[in-house]
BAKEKOL-291108 format. One record per atom (N, C-alpha, C, O): chain; residue number from 1; atom name; x, y, z. Coordinates in pm, 1 decimal. Each point is the difference from the previous one (the first is absolute). Example, Ala and Ser with C-alpha at 12.3 -4.5 7.8 and 13.67 -1.06 7.14 Angstrom:
<drenvos>
DRENVO   c     k    a         px         py         pz
DRENVO   A     1    N     1319.0     -569.0      780.0
DRENVO   A     1   CA      -89.0      119.0        0.0
DRENVO   A     1    C       90.0      120.0        0.0
DRENVO   A     1    O      103.6       -1.9       66.5
DRENVO   A     2    N     -138.6      106.9     -138.5
DRENVO   A     2   CA       82.0      119.0        6.0
DRENVO   A     2    C      -77.0      109.0       73.0
DRENVO   A     2    O       50.9      110.8       16.9
</drenvos>
This chain:
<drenvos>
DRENVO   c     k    a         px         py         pz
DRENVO   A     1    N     -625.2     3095.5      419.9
DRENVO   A     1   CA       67.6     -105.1      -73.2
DRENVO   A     1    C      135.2      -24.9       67.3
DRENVO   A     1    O       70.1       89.4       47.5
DRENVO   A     2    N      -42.4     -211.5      -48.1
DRENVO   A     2   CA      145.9      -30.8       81.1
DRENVO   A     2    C       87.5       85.6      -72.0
DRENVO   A     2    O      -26.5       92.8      -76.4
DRENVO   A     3    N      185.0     -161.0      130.5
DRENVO   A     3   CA      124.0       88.7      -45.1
DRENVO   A     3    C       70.5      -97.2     -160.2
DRENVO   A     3    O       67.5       42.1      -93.9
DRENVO   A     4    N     -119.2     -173.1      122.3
DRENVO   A     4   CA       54.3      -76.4      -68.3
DRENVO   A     4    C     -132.9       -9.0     -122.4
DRENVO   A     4    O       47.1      -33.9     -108.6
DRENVO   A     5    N     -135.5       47.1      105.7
DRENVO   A     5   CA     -102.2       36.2     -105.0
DRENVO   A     5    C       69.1      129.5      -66.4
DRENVO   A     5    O       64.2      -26.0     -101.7
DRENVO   A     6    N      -65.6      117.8      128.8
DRENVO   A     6   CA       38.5      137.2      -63.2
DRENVO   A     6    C      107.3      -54.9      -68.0
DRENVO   A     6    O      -24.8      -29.0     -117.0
DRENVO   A     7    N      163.4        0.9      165.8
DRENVO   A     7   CA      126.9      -41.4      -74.8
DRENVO   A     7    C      -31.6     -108.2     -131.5
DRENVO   A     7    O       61.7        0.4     -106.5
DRENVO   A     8    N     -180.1      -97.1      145.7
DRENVO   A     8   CA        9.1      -47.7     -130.4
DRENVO   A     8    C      -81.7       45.4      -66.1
DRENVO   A     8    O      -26.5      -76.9      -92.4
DRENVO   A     9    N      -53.1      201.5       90.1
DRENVO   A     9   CA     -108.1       44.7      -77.6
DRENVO   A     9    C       96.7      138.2      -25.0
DRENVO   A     9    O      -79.4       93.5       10.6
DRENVO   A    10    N      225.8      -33.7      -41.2
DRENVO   A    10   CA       59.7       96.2      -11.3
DRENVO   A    10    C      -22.5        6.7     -141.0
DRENVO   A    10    O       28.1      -94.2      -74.3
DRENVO   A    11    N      -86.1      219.8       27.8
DRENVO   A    11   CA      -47.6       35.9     -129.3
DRENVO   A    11    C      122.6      -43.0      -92.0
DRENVO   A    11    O      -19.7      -88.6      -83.2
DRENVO   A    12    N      141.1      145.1       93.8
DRENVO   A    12   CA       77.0      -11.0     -134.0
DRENVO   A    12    C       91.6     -164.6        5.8
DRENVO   A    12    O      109.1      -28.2      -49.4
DRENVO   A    13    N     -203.2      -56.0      128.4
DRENVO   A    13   CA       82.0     -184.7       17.4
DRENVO   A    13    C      -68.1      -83.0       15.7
DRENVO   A    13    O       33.7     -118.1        9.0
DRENVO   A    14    N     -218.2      190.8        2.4
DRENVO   A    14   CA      -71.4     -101.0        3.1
DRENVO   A    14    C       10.6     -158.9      -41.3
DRENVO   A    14    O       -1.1     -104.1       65.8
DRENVO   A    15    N        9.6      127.7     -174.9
DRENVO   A    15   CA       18.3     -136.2      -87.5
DRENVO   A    15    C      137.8     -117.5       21.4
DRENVO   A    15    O       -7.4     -121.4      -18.4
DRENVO   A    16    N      135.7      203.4       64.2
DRENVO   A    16   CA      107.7     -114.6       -1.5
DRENVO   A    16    C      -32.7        1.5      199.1
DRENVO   A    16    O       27.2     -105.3       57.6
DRENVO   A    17    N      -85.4      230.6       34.3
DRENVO   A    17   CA       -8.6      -85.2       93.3
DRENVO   A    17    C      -81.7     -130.1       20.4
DRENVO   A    17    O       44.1      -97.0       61.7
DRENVO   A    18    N     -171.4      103.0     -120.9
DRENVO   A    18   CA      -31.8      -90.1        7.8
DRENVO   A    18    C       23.0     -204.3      -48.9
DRENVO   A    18    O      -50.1     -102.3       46.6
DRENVO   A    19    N      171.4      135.0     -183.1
DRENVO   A    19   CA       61.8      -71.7      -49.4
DRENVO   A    19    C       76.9      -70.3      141.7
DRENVO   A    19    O        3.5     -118.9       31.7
DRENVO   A    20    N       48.0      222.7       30.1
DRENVO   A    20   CA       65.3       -6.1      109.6
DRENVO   A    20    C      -76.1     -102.4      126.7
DRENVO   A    20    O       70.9      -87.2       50.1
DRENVO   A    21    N     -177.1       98.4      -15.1
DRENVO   A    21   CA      -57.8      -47.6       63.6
DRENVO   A    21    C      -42.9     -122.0      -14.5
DRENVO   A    21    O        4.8      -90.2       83.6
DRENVO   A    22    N      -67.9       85.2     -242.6
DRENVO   A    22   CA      -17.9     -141.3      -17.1
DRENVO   A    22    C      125.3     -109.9      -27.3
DRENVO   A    22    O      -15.5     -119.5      -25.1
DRENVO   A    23    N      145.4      192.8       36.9
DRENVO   A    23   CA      122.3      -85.0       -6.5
DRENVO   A    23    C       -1.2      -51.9      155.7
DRENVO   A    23    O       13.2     -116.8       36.4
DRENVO   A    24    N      -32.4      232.4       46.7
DRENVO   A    24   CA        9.5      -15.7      160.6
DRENVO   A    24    C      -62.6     -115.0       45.5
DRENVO   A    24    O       64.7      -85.8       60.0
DRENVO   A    25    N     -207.1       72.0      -86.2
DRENVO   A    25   CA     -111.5     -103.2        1.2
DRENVO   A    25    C       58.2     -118.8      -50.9
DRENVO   A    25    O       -6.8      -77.6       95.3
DRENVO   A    26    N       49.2       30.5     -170.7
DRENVO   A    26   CA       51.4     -119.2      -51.7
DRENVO   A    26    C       84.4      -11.3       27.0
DRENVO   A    26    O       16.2     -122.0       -0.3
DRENVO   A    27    N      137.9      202.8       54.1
DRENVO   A    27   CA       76.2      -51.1      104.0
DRENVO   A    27    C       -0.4      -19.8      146.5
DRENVO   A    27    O       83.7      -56.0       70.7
DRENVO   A    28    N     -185.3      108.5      -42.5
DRENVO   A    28   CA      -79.5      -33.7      165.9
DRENVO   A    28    C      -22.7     -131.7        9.3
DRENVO   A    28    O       53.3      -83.8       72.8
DRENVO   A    29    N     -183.4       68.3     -197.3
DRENVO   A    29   CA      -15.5     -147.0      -22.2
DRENVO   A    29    C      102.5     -128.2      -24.6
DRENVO   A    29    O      -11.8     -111.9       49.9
DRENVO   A    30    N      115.9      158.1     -140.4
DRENVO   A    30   CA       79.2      -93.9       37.7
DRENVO   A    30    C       98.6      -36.1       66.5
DRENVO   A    30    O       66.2     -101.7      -20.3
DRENVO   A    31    N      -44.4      205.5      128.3
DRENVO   A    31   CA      119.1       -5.8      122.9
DRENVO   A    31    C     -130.5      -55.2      112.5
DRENVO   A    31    O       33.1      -35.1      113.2
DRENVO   A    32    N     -131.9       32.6     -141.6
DRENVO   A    32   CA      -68.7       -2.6       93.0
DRENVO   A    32    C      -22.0       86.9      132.9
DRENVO   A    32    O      -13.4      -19.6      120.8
DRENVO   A    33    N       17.1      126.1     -211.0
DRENVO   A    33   CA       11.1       86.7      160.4
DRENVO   A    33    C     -165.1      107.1      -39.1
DRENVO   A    33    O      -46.8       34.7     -108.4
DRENVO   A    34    N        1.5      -11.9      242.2
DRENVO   A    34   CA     -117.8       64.7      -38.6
DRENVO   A    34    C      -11.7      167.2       -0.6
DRENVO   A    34    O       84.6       70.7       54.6
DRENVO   A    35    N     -181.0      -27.6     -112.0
DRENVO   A    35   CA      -10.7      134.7      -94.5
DRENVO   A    35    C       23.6       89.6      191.2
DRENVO   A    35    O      -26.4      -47.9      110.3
DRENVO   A    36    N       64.1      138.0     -134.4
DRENVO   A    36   CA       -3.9      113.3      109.8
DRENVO   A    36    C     -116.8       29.6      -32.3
DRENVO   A    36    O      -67.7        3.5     -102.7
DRENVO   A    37    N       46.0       36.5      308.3
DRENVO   A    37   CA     -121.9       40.4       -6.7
DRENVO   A    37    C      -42.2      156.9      -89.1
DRENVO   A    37    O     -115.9       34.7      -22.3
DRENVO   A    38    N      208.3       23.9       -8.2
DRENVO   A    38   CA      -25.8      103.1      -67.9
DRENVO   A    38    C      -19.2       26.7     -107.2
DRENVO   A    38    O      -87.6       80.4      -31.8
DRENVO   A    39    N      175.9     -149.7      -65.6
DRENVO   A    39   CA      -42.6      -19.4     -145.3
DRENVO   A    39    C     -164.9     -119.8        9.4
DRENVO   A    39    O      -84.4       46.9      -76.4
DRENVO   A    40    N       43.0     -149.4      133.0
DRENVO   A    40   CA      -95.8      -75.2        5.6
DRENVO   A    40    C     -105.9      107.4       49.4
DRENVO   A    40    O      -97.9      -74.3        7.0
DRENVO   A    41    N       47.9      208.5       34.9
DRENVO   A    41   CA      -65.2       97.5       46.3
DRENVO   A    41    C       -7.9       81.1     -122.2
DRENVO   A    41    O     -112.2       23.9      -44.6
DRENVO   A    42    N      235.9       30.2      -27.0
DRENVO   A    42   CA        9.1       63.7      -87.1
DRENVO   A    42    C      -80.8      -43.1     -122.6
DRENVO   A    42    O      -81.2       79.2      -47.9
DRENVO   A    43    N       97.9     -191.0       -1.1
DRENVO   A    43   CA       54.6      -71.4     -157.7
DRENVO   A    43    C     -171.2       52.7      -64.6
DRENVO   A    43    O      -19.9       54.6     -108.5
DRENVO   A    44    N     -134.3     -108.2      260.5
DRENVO   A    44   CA     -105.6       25.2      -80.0
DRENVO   A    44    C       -1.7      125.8      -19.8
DRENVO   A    44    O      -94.5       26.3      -74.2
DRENVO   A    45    N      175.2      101.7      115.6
DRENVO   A    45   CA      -48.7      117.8       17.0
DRENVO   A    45    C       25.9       65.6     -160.3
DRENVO   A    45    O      -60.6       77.8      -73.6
DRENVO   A    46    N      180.6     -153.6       67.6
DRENVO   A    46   CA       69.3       33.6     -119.7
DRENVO   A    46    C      -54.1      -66.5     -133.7
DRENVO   A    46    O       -7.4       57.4     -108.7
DRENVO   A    47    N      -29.9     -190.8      136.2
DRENVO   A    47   CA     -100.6      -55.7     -151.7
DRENVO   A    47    C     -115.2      124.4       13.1
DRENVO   A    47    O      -20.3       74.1      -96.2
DRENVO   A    48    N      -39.9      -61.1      200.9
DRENVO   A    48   CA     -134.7       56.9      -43.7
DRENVO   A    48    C       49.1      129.6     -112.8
DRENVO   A    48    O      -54.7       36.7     -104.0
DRENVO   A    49    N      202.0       21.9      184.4
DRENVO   A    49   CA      -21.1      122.8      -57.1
DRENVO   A    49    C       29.8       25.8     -147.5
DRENVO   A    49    O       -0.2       99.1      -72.9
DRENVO   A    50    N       30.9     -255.0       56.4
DRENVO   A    50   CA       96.1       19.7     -140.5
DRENVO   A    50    C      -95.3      -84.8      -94.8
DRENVO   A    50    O       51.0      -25.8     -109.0
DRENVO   A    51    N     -203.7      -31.4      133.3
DRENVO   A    51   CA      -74.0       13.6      -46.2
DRENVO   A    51    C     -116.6       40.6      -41.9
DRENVO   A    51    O      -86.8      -57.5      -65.7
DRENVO   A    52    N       97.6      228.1      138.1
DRENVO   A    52   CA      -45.0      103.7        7.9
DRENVO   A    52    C       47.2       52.0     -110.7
DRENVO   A    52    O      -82.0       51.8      -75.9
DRENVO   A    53    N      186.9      -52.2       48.6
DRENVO   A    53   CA       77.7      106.7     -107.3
DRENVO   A    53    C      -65.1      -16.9     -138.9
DRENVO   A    53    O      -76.7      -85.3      -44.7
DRENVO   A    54    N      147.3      223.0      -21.6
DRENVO   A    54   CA      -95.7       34.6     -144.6
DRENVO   A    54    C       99.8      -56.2     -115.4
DRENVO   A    54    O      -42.6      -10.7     -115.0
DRENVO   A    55    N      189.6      -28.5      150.9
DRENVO   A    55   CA       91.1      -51.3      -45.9
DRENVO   A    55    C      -18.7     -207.1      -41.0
DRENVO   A    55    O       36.4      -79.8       86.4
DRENVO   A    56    N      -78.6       43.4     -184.7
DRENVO   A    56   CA       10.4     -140.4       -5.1
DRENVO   A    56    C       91.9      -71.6       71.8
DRENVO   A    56    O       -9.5      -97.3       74.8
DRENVO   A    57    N      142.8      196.7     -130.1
DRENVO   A    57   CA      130.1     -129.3        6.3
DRENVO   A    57    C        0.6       26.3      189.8
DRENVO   A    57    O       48.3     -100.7       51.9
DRENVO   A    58    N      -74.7      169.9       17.3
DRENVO   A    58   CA      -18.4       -0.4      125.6
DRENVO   A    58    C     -125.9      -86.4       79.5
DRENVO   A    58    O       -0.7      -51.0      112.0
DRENVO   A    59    N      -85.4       55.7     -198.3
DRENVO   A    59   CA     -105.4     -103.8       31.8
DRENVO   A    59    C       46.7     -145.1       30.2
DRENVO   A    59    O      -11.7      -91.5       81.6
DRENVO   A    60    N       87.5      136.8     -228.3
DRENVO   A    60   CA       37.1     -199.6      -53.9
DRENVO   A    60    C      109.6      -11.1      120.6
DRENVO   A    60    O       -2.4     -119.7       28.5
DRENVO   A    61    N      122.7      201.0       79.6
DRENVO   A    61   CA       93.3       26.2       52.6
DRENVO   A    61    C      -80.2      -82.4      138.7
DRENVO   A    61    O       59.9      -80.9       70.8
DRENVO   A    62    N     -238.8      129.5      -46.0
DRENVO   A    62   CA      -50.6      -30.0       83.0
DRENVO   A    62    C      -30.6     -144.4        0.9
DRENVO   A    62    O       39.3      -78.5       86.3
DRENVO   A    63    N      -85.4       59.8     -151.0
DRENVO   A    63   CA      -46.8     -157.4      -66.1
DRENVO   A    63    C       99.6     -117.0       10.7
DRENVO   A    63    O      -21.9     -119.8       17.5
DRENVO   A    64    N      152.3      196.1      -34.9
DRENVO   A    64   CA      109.8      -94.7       23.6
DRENVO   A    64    C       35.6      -41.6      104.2
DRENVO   A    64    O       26.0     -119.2       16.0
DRENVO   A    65    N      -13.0      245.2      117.5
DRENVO   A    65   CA       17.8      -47.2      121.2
DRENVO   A    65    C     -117.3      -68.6       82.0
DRENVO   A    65    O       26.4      -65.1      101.1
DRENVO   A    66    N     -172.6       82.8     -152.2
DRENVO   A    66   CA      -44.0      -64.0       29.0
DRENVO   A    66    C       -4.0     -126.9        5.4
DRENVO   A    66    O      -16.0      -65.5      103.0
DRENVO   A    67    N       33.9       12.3     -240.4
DRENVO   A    67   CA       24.2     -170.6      -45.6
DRENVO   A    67    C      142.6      -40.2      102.1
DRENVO   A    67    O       14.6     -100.7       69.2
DRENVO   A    68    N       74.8      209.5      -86.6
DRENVO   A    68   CA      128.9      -44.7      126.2
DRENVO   A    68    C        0.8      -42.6      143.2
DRENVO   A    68    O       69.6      -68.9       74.7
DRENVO   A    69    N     -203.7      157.9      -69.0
DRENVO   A    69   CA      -61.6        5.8      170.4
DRENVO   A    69    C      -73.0     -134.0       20.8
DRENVO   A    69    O       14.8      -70.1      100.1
DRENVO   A    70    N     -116.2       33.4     -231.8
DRENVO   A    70   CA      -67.6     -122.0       18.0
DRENVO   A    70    C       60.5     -164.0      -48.2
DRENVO   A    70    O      -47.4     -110.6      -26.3
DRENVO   A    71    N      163.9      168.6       33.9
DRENVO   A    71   CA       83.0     -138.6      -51.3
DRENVO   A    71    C       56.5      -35.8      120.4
DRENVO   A    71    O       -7.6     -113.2       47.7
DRENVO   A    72    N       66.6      211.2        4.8
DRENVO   A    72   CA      103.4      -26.4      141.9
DRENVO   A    72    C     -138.3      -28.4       73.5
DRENVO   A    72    O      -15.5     -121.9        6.3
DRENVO   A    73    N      -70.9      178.3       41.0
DRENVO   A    73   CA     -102.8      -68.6       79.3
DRENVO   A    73    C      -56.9     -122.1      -30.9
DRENVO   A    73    O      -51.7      -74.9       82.9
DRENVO   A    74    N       62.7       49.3     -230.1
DRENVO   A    74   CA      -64.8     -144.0        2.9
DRENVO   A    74    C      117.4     -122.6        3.3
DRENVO   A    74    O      -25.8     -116.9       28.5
DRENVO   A    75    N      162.5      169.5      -64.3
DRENVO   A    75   CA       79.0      -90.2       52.7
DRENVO   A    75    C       39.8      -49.2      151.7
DRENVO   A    75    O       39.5     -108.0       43.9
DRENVO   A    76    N      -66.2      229.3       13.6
DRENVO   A    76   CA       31.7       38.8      134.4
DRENVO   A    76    C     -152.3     -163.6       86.6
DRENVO   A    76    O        2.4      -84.0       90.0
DRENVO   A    77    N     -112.2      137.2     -207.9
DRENVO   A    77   CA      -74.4      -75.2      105.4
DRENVO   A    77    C       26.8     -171.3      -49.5
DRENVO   A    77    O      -48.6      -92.3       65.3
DRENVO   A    78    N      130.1       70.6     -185.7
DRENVO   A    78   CA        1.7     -137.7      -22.1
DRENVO   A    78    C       71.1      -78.6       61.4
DRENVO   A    78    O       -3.3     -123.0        2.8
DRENVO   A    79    N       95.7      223.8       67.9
DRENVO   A    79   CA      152.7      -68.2      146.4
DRENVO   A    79    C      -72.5        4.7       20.1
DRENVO   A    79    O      -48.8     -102.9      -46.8
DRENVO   A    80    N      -43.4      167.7      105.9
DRENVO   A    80   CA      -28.9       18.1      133.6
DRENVO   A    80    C     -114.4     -145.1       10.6
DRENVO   A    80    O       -3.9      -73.9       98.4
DRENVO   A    81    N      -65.5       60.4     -198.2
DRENVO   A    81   CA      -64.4     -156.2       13.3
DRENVO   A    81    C       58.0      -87.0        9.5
DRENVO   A    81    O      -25.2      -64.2      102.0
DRENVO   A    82    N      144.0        1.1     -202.3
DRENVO   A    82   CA       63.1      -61.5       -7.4
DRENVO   A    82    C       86.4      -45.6      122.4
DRENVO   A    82    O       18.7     -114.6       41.2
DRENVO   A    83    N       23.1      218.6        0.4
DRENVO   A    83   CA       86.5      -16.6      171.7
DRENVO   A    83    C     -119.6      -45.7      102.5
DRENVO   A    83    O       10.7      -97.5       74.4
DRENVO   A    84    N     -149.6      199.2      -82.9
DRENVO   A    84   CA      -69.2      -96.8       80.4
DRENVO   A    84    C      -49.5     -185.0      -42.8
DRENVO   A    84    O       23.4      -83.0       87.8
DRENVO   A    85    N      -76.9       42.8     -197.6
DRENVO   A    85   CA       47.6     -103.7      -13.5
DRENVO   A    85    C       81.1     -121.1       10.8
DRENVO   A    85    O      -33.8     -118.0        9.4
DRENVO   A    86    N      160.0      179.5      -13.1
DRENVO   A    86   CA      114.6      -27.2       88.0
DRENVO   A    86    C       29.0      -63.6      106.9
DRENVO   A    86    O       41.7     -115.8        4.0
DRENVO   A    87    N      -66.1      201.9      107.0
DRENVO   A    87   CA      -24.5        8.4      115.0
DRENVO   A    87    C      -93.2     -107.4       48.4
DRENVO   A    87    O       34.5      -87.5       79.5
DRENVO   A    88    N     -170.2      100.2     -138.3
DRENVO   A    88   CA     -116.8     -110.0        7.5
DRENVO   A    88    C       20.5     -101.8      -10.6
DRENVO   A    88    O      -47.9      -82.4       77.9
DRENVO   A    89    N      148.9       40.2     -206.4
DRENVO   A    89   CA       52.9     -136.1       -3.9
DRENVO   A    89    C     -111.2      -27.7     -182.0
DRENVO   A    89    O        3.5      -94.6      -78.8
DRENVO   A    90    N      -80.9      215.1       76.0
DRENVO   A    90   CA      -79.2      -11.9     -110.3
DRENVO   A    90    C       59.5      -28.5     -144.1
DRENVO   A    90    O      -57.0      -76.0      -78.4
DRENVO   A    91    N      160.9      133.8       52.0
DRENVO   A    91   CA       54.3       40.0     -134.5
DRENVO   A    91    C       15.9     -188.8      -11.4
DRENVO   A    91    O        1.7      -86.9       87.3
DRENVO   A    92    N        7.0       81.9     -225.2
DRENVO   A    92   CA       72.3     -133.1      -54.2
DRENVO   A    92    C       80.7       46.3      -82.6
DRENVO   A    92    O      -48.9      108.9      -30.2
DRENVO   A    93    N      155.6     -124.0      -34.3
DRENVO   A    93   CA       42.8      -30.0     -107.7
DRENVO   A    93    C        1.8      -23.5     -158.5
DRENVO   A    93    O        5.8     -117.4      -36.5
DRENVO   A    94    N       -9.5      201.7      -45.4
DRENVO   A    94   CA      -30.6      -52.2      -97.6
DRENVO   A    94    C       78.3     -119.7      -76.5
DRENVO   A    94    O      120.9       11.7      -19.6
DRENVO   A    95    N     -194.7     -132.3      -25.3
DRENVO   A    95   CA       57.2      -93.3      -75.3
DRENVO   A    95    C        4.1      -20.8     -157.9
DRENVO   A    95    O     -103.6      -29.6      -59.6
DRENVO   A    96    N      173.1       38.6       21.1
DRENVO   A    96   CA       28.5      -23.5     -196.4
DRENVO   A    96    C      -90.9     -130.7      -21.1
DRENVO   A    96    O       41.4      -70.0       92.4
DRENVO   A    97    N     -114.1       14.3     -140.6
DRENVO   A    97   CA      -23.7     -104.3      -45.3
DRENVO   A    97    C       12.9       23.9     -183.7
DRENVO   A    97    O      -42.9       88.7      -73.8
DRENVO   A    98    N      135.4     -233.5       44.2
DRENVO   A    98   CA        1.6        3.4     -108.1
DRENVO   A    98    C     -120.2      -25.0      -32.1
DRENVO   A    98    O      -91.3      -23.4       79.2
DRENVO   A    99    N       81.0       28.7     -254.5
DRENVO   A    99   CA     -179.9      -18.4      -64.5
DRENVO   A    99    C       45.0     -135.5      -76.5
DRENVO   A    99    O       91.1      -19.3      -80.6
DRENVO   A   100    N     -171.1      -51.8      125.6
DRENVO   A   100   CA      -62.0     -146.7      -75.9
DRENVO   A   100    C      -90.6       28.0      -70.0
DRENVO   A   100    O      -83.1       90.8        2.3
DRENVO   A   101    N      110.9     -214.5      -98.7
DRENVO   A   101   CA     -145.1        1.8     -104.3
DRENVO   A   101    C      -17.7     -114.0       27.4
DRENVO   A   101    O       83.3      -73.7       52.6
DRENVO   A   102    N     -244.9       31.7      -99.6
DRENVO   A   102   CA      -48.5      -86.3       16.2
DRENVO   A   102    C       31.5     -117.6      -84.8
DRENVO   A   102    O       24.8       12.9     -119.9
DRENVO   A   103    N      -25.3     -100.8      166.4
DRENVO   A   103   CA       59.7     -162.7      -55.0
DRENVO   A   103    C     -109.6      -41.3     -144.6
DRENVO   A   103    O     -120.7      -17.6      -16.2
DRENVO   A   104    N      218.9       15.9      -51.9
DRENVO   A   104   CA      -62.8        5.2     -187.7
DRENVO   A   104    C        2.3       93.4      -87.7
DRENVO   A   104    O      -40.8        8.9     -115.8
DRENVO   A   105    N      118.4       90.5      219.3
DRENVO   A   105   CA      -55.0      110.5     -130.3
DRENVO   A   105    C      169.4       47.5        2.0
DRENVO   A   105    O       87.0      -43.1       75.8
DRENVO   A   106    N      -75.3      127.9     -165.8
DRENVO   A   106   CA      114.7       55.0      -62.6
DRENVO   A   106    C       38.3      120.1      135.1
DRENVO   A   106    O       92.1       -5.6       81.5
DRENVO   A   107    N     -185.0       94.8      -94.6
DRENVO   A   107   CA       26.1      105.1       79.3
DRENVO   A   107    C      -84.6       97.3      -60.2
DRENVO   A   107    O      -39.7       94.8       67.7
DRENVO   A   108    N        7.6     -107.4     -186.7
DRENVO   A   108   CA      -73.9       90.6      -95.7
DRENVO   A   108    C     -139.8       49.8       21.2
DRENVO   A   108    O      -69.0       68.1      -75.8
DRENVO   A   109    N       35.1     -127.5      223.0
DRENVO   A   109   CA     -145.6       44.5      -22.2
DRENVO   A   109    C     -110.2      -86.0      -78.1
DRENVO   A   109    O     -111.7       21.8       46.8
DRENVO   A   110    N      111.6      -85.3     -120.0
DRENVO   A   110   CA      -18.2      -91.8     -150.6
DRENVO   A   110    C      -60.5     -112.4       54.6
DRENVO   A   110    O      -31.8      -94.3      -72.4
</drenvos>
């Protein structure tokens, strides 16, 4: 097991390191800077192990960084479309159109 798996799997901090991590993850994401390769090696070693455990609230500890892990990856991949789009010349714009109703009627549906 890595060096950085063990530290966040340390028996008596399990739980606020990992608090820890999923704070890390969401400020990666929004400085935009990407995960080290070491914690990104680590992170599955450490869900598995922490949903191994006989402890719930450590389960649930697991469950969390998971959803943390699969958020930053699915945001990660929505730049990452979006910029290619971009690039393509693909993206448009979204436009507001106000809503009309149709000529005779109130608005009511009716």
């Amino acid at each position: 097991m890595s060096d950085t798996a063990d530290k966040i799997l340390d028996p008596t901090h399990t739980r606020a390191n990992v608090r820890a991590v999923i704070a890390q993850l969401d400020e990666f994401h929004a400085r935009g800077v990407p995960i080290p390769p070491q914690l990104a090696e680590a992170l599955p070693i450490v869900v598995a192990r922490l949903m191994k455990s006989d402890t719930p609230r450590i389960q649930a500890s697991g469950g969390k960084l998971l959803m943390a892990m699969l958020r930053h990856n699915l945001e990660l991949a929505q730049v990452a479309d979006k910029m290619a789009r971009l690039d393509a010349g693909l993206a448009t714009e979204r436009v507001e159109t106000p809503v009309r109703f149709i000529k005779g009627t109130d608005g009511s549906g009716v």
